[in-house]
C-alpha positions in Angstrom: -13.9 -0.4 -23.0 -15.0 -2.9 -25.6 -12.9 -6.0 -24.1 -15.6 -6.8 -21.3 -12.2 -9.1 -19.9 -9.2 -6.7 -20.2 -5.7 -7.7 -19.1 -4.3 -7.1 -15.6 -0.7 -6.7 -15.3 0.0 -8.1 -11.8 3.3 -6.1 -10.3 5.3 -8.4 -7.4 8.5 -6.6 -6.3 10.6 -9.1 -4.2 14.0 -8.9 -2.5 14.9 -11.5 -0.6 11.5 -12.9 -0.1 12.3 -16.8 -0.3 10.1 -17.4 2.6 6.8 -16.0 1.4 6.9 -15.5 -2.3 5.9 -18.7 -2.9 2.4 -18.4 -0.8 2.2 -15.0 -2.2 2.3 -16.0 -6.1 -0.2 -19.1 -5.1 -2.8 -16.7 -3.8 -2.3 -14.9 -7.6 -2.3 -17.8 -9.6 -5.4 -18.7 -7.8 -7.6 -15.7 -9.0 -10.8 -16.4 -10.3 -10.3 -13.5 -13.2 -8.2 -15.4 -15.1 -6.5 -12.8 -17.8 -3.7 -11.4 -16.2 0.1 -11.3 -16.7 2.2 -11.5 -14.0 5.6 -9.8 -13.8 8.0 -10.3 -10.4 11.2 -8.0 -10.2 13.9 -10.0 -8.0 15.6 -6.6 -6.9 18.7 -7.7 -6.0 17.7 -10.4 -3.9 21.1 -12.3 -2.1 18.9 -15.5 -1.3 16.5 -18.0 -3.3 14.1 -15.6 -4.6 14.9 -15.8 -8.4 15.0 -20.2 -7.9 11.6 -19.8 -6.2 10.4 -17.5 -9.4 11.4 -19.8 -12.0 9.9 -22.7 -10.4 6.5 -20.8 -10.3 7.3 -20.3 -13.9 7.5 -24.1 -15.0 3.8 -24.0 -13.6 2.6 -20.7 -14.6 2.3 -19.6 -18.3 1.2 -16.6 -17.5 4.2 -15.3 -15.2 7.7 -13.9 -16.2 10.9 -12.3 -14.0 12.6 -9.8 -14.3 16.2 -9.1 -12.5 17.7 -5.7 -11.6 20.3 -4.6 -9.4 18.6 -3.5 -5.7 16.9 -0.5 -6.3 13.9 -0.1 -3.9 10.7 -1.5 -4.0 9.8 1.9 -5.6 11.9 1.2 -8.8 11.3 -2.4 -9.0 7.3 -1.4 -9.5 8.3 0.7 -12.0 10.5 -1.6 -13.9 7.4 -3.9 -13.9 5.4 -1.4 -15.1 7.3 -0.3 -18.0 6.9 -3.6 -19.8 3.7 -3.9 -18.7 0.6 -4.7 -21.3 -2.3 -4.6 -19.3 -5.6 -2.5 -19.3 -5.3 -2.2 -15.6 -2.1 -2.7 -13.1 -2.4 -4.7 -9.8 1.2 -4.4 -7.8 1.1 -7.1 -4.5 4.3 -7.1 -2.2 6.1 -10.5 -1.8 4.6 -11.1 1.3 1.2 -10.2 1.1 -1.3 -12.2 -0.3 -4.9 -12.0 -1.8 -8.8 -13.7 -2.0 -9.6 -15.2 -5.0 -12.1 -13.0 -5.8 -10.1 -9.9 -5.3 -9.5 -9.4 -8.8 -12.7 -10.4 -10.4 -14.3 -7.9 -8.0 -12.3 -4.9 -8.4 -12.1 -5.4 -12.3 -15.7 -5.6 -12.0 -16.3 -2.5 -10.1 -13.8 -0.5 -12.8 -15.4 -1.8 -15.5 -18.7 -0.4 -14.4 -17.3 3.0 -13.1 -17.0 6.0 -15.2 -13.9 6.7 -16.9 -12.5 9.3 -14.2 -12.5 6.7 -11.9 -8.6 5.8 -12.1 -8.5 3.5 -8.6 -10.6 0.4 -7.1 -9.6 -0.4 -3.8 -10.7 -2.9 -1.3 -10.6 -3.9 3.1 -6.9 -5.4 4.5 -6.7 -7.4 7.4 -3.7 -7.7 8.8 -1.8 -11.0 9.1 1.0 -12.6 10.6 3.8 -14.8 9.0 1.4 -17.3 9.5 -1.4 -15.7 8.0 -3.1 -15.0 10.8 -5.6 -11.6 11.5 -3.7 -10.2 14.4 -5.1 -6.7 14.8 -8.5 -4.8 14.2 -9.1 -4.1 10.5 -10.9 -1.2 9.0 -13.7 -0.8 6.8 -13.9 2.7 4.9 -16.3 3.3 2.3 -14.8 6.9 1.0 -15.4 7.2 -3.1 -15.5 9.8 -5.5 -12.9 12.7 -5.1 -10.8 11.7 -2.1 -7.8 13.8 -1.8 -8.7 15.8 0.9 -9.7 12.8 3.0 -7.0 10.2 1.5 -4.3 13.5 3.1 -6.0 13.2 7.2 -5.7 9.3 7.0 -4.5 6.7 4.3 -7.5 5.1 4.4 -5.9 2.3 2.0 -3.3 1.3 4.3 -1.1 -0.3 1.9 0.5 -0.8 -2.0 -0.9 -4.4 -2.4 -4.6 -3.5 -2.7 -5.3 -1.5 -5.6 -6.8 -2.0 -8.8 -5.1 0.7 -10.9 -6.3 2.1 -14.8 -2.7 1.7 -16.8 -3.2 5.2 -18.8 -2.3 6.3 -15.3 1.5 5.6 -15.3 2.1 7.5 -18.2 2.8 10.6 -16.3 3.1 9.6 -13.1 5.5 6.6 -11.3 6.2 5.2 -7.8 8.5 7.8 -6.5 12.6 6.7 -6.1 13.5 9.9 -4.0 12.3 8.3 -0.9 14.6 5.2 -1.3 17.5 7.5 -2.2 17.0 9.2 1.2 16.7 6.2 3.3 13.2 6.8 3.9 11.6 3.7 1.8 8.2 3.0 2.9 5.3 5.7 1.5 5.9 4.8 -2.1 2.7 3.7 -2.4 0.9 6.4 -0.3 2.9 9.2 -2.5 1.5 7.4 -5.6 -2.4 7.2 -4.2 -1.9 10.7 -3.3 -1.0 12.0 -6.7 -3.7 10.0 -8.5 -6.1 11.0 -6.0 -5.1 14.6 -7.2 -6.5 13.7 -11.0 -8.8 10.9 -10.5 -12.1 9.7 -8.5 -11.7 6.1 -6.1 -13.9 3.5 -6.2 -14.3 1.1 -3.2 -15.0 -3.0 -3.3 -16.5 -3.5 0.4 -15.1 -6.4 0.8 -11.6 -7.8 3.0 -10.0 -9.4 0.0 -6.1 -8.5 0.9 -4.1 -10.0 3.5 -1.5 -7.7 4.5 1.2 -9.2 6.7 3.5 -7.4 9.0 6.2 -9.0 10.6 9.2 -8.5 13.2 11.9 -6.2 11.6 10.2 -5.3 8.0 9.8 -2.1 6.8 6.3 -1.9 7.5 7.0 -2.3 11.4 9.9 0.2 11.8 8.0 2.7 13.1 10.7 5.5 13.1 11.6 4.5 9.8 8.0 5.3 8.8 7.7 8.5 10.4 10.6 9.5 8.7 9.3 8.7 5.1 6.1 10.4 6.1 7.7 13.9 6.6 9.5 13.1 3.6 6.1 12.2 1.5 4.7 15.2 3.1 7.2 17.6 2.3 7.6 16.2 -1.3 3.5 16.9 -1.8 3.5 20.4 -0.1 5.7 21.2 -3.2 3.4 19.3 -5.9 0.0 20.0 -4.9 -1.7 22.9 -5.4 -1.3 25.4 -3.1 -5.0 25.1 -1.4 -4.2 22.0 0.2 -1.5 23.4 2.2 -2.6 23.6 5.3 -4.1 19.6 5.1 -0.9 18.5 4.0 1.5 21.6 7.1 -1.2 19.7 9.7 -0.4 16.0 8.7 3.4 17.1 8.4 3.2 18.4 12.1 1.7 15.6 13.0 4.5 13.3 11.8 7.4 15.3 13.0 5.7 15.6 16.5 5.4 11.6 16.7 9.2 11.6 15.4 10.0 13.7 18.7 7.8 11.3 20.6 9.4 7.9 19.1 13.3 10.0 20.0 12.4 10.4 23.5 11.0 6.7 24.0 14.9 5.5 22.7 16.3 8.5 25.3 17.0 10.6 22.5 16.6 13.4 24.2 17.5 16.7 22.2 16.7 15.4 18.9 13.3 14.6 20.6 12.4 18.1 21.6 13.6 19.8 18.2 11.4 17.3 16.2 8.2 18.0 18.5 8.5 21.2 18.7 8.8 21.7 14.9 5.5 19.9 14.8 3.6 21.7 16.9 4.9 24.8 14.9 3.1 23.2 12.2 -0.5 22.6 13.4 -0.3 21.8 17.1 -4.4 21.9 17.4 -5.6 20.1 14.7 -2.9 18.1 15.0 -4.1 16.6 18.5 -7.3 16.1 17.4 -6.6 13.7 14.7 -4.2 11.8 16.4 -7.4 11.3 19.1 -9.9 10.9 16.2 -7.4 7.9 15.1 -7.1 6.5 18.6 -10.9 6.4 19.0 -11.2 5.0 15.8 -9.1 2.2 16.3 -10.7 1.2 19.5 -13.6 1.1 17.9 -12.4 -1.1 15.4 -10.5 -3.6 17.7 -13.7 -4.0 19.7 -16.0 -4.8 16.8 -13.9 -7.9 15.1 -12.2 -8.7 18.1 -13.7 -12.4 17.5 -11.6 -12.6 14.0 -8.0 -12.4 15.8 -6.1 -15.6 15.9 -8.1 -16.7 12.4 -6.5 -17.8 9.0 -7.1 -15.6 6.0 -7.8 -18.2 4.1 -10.4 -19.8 6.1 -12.2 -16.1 6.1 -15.1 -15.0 3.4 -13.9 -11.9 2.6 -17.5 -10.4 3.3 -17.7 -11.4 7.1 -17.1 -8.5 9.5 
């Protein structure tokens, strides 16, 4: 690529997200890789999301809305996306925010990456609504051809981390099926999946996104996330090819068994059995295993930054461990 400083096209999707779009859009603005657009999609929101964009506006040149009736977060990315001019395309949630150098680094490491390489990702923690690390954060190293691996365990974690090459979108999108279903909340694992099918990852060892979850959002409705799981599953065993089958039957029995777990916990109790059993139908063996490989792992994890819990994002150097 002969621009050494190609455009980004940062991606924010918002809906109703008055209370941390502003801290989310200040941790863009503040990027030390300066050429980038910015485009928020207010999907609908019912609150002060659009007055909180065009006030961001009057200080940022370099940032534009756009409004569209709610759709998703799914189709809001894409409507970003389709006006998009940049190189490469960086989507961050509304509530979610980012180090300084998170940019710079990952356009860095894409720059010097062969042109297969069609994803740079980087290390999460996980943050309050204060911004605060409250669980163990992990620290995976996987590059090259991924799909295999990127199917077991979404080693990403989430759709604000990363760094993707534009040609990529001209066949492929965030998928709306799951939002038309009521299952909203793999978007962004779907998408990593499909371009892991075509194209090599690159990782940036480093903890530059802050990825917040909070009480009653999508990303802690655990049933709700089952659910678009064995939808994101089912979806894939249908559009990869068919030697990755038995990867993608596994994690689906996998989901469908937790489903029948999550049922009994609420007293659910024949819906419960039907969904367990039809996991176990799927991979009952393998299926245990990972779901102990996981637990092990996350024990590990919790143990080994234990002394970052309680700490501001902000205050953290995104290489500290």
């Amino acid at each position: 690529m002969a621009d050494r400083t190609p455009l980004v096209s940062v991606i924010v999707p918002a809906w109703n997200a008055e209370d941390t779009l502003g801290e989310t859009l200040a941790s863009v603005a503040a990027q030390t890789y300066r050429n980038i657009e910015i485009i928020i999609v207010d999907d609908g929101s019912t609150d002060a999301t659009a007055s909180v964009v065009e006030q961001f506006i009057l200080r940022e040149p370099r940032a534009r809305l756009i409004r569209q009736p709610n759709g998703g977060v799914g189709a809001a990315r894409n409507a970003a996306i389709a006006v998009a001019r940049g190189d490469f395309i960086a989507p961050i949630d509304s509530d979610d925010l980012w180090h300084p150098e998170k940019l710079e680094r990952q356009v860095a490491c894409m720059l010097a990456a062969e042109e297969d390489v069609g994803l740079v990702y980087n290390w999460s923690r996980i943050i309050d609504e204060h911004g605060r690390v409250i669980a163990a954060s992990t620290s995976p190293t996987l590059e090259g051809d991924v799909l295999d691996r990127h199917l077991k365990w979404n080693f990403i974690g989430n759709g604000s981390t990363p760094l993707f090459r534009a040609a990529i979108f001209r066949n492929l999108h965030y998928n709306p099926a799951l939002r038309q279903a009521g299952c909203q909340g793999c978007e962004d694992y779907l998408l990593q999946l499909q371009i892991a099918s075509r194209s090599r990852f690159a990782c940036v060892p480093a903890f530059l996104t802050g990825y917040r979850l909070r009480g009653g959002e999508m990303s802690g409705d655990i049933t709700a996330m089952i659910r678009s799981h064995i939808l994101m599953f089912e979806i894939l065993r249908e559009w990869l090819p068919a030697k990755y089958r038995p990867v993608v039957d596994r994690q689906l029995g996998r989901q469908l068994a937790a489903l029948g777990l999550t049922k009994l916990r609420r007293a659910e109790i024949g819906g419960s059995f039907a969904s367990y059993a039809k996991g176990v139908r799927h991979s009952a063996a393998e299926a245990a295993i990972e779901t102990v490989s996981r637990l092990v792992r996350r024990i590990r994890n919790r143990s080994s930054d234990s002394h970052l819990l309680g700490r501001s994002f902000s205050d953290l150097s995104p290489d500290e461990i």
